[in-house]
C-alpha positions in Angstrom: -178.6 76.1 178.7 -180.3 74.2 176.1 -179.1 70.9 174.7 -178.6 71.8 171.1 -178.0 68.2 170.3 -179.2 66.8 166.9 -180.9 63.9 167.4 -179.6 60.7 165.3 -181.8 60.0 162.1 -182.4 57.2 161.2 -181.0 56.4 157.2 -183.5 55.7 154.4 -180.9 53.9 152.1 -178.1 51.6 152.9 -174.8 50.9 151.6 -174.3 46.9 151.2 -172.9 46.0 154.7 -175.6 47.6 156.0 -178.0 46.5 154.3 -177.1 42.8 154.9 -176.9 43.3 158.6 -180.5 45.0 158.6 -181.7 41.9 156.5 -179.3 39.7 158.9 -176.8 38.5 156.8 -173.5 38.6 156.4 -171.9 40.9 153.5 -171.0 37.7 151.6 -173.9 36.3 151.7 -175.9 39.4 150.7 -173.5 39.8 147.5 -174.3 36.4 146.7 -178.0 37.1 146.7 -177.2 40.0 144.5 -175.5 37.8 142.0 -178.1 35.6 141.7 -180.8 37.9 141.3 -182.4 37.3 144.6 -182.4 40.7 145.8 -184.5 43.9 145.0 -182.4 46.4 142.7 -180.6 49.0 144.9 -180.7 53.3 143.7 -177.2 54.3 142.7 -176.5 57.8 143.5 -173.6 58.7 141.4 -171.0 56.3 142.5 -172.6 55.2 145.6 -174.9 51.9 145.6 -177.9 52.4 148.4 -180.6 49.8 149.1 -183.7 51.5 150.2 -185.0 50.3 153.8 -189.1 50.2 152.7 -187.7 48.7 149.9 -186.2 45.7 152.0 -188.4 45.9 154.2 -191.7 45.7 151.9 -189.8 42.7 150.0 -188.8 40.9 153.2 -192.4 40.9 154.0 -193.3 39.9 150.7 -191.1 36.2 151.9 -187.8 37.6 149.5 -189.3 36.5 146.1 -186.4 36.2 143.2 -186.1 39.7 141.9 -187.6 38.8 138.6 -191.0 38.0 140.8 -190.2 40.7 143.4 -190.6 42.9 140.2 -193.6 41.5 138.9 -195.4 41.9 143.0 -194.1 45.6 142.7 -195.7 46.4 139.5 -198.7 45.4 140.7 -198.7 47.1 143.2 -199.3 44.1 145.7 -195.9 45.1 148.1 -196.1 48.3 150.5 -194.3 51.3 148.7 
């Protein structure tokens, strides 16, 4: 018989906790960086808060400007989308 199994996938968008230990951080520190601005704006999907992975990814990568400068590198199109 065939294994029928579903294989895991892999999430686009993370909830905060998770999205502190992919940047490797701890949940409080991660709100803090919120707070002051120092993280890229997360996609709300009606009550839920996500932050995208390539989003995290492109901006870690980019050395985690402020998110007044992490907006500026965006628009111009300097960070991978």
């Amino acid at each position: 018989m065939a294994d029928d199994a579903t294989p895991p996938v892999s999430p686009i968008a993370f909830p905060a906790a998770e999205a502190a230990r992919f940047i490797g951080v701890s949940p409080s520190h991660f709100y803090a960086l919120q707070k002051t601005g120092r993280l890229p704006l997360p996609v709300r999907l009606g009550r839920c808060v996500r932050w995208r992975r390539a989003e995290l990814t492109a901006w870690l990568d980019a050395g985690c400007p402020a998110l007044e400068r992490w907006t500026v590198i965006r628009a111009e199109g300097r960070a991978a989308r």
